[in-house]
N, C-alpha and C positions, 0 to 999 in steps of 0.2 A: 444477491438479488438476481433476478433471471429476464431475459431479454425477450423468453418466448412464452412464458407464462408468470403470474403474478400481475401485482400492482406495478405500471408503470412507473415510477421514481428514479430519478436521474440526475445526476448532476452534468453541467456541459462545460466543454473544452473547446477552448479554440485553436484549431492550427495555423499559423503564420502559411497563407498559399505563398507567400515569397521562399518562402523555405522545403515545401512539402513534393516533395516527388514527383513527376507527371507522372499521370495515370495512363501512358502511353507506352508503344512496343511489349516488349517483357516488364511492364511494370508489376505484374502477379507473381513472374519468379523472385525479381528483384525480393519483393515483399516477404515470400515462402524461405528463402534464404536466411533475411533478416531474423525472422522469430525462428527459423529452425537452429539458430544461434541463442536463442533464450529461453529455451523452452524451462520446464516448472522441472527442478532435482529436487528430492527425497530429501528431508533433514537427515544426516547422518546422528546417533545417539550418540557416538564417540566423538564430533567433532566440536569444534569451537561455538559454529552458528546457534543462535537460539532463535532465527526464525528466516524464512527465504522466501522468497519473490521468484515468479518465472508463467510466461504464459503455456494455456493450455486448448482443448479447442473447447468450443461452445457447449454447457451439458454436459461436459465429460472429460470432468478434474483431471481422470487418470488418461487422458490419451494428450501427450504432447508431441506429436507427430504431426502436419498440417498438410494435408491437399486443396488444393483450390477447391472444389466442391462444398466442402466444409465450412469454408473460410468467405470467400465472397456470394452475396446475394447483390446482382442488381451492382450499384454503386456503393453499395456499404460493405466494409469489413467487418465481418465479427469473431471475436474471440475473445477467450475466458483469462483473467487475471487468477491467481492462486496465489494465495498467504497462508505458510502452515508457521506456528509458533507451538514451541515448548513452553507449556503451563505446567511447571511442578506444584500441586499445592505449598504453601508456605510452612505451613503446618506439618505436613510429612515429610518434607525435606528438613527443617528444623529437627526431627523428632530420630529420623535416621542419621540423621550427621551427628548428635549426640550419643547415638550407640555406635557408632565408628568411633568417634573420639574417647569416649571409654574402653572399646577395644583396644585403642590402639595406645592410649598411654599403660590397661593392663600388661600388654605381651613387652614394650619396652620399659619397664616398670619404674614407671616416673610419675608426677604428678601437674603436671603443666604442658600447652602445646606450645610452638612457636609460632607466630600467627603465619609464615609461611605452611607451616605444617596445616592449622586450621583451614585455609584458604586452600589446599592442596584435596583437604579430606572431604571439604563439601562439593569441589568439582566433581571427586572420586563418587561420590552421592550422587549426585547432581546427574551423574552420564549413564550410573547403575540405573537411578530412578526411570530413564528416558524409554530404555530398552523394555521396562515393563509397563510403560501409559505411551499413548499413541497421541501426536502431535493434533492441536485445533486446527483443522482448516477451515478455509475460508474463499469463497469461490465468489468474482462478482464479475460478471458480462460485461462485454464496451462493445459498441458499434459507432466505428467509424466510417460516416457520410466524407467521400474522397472529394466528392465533387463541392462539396460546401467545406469541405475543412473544419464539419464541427462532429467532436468526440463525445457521445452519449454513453456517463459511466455509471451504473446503478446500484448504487448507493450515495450516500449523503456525507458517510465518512471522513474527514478531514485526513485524517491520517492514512487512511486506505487511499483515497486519490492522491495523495500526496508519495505514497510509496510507488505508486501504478506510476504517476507521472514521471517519477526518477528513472521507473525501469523504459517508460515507452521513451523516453531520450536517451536513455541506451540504446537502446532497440532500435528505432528510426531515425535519429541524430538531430529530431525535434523539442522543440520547446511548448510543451502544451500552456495553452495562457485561461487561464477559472474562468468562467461569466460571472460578471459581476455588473453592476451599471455603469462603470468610466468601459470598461473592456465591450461592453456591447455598443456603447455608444460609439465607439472609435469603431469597431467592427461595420456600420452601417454609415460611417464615416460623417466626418466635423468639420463645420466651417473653424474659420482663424478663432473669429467671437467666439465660439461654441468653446472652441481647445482650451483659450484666453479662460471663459466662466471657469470651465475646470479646474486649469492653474488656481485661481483664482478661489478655491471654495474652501471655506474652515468648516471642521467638524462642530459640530452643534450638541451643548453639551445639555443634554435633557433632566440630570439628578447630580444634584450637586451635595456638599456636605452638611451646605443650610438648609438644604431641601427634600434629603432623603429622612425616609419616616423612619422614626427612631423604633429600638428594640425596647420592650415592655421591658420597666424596672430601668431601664437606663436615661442618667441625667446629661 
């Protein structure tokens, strides 16, 4: 999703201001230091990873180099998240690991692998196949407002926010908190009572097993 065009759609994050940096002195190199420490690396096709995290700048997957220009407008930060993942289809990977495995027990001429051996020959697959399909990426914008502490990330993804969120506390040494409605309420702050109701609230359970509709034919 894109921050400068497109449909708006966003999920928000809150940053803890007890915890977030002042946006004071050199607080812009401070920050250009940080991610020029994380920036977005290239899957290797030989190596272990099957998929990597790292920021990039706004619009332009391929540039992980960061000048303040680029980076801040105004009070807001922006910059590009990047997820690239290895998708081998399953089906092709299956289909070549079985003509390696016939290979390879023809030329040592036997008729069984050792499931080391198997495990061994679909990696062997697995790293051939990478070098010839070129990894999914996956690019999603964030803008973060320093002065409110609150993190605009565009997409709805659960697991994409949830990867972003692991690297940007690497990255800043923060703890990003989801909106949700106890975290917004606390955000805009609670009386005792208020807190109390909270503690206080059981989930409501709307379908239960006397009451959810049954499937045709079933008794």
């Amino acid at each position: 999703m894109s921050l400068f065009r497109g449909s708006l759609t966003y999920a928000r994050f809150f940053v803890d201001p007890a915890l977030s940096e002042p946006t004071t002195g050199n607080f812009a190199d401070r920050f250009l230091e940080k991610l020029a420490a994380h920036p977005f690396e290239p899957l290797d096709p030989e190596g272990e990873a099957a998929e990597r995290i790292g920021w990039c700048r706004v619009g332009e997957p391929f540039e992980t180099s960061f000048i303040y220009e680029d980076l801040f407008f105004n009070e807001f930060m922006n910059i590009g998240f990047r997820l690239d993942r290895w998708v081998v289809p399953p089906s092709l990977l299956k289909a070549k690991t079985r003509e390696a495995e016939t290979a390879y027990l023809a030329k040592k001429g036997r008729e069984r692998l050792t499931k080391k051996e198997k495990a061994e020959l679909k990696d062997m697959v697995s790293k051939k196949l990478r070098k010839q399909l070129a990894p999914t990426t996956r690019i999603v914008d964030l803008s973060w407002s320093l002065n409110d502490g609150v993190v605009r990330f565009f997409t709805h993804s659960t697991s994409v926010g949830a990867a972003m969120s692991e690297l940007f506390r690497t990255t800043f040494g923060v703890t990003l908190i989801p909106e949700a409605p106890y975290t917004t309420a606390a955000r805009l702050g609670l009386t005792a009572d208020e807190e109390t109701a909270w503690v206080d609230l059981e989930p409501t359970i709307l379908v239960t097993e006397e009451t959810a509709p049954r499937e045709r034919g079933a008794r």
